[in-house]
Steps between C-alpha positions, in 0.01 A plus 500: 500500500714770323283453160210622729680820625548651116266774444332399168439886342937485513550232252434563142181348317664194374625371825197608723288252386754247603592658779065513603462135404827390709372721810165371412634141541761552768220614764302221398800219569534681834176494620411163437855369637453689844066448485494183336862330537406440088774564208322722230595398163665757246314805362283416241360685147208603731684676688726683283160602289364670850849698552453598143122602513596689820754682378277582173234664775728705691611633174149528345418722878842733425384570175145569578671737825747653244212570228283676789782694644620634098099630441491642853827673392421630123190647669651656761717627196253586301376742733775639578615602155122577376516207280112321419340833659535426833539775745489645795201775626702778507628462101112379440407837603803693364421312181103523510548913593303425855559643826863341676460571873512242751181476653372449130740275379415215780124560422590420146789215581180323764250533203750343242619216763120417520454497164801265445353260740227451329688391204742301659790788421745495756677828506885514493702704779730714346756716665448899504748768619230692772225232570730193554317197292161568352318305291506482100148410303444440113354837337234334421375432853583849589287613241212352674647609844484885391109471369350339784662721740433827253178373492 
């Protein structure tokens, strides 16, 4: 029963497949003893390939997480620091030499977020020292944001 009680993601790579196949095998001896009143024979290679392949899935998921949250992050970086022209409405218009009050900037910031819905461009909030988080947009799709609502 103590074999059952170890919590697998604290025992290093080597050993948690063992330890998965003998946890694996130790519920299954239990519950056919106390269902079935029937002796389980030892683990087999089946067995220890399923621990294996399990362990190769949770690892395939925390690397497909980890690779998700690292893009999230270098955009979210990129924005901040200017990098890959992505910005914020406010240094659009600064940049662009167009009008940087308020009630103009949302017009502009709705206009762009439309835009980059239609292409699938998800913006990236950024933080900024009077409007709290705003949202960052490639040039490009500001570009296209400032003629149609110029227009």
């Amino acid at each position: 029963m103590w074999l059952v009680t170890i919590d697998e993601s604290r025992v290093s790579a080597a050993g948690r497949i063992k330890l998965v196949a003998y946890q694996r095998e130790a519920r299954h001896a239990l519950d056919n003893y106390f269902k079935e009143r029937i002796a389980v024979p030892t683990m087999n290679q089946l067995d220890v390939l399923r621990a294996a392949l399990d362990q190769i899935e949770a690892a395939q998921r925390d690397a497909a997480e980890a690779k998700e949250i690292a893009q999230r992050t270098d955009d979210r970086l990129a924005a901040i620091e200017g990098k890959h022209d992505w910005l914020s409405a406010l240094a659009y218009a600064r940049r662009a030499g167009l009008a940087t009050h308020t009630r103009y900037l949302q017009k502009l910031g709705k206009c762009a977020a439309a835009i980059g819905r239609n292409h699938s461009v998800e913006p990236n909030p950024v933080q900024h020292q009077l409007y709290g988080m705003v949202n960052s947009f490639p040039v490009w799709i500001w570009d296209l944001a400032a003629d149609v609502f110029d227009a």
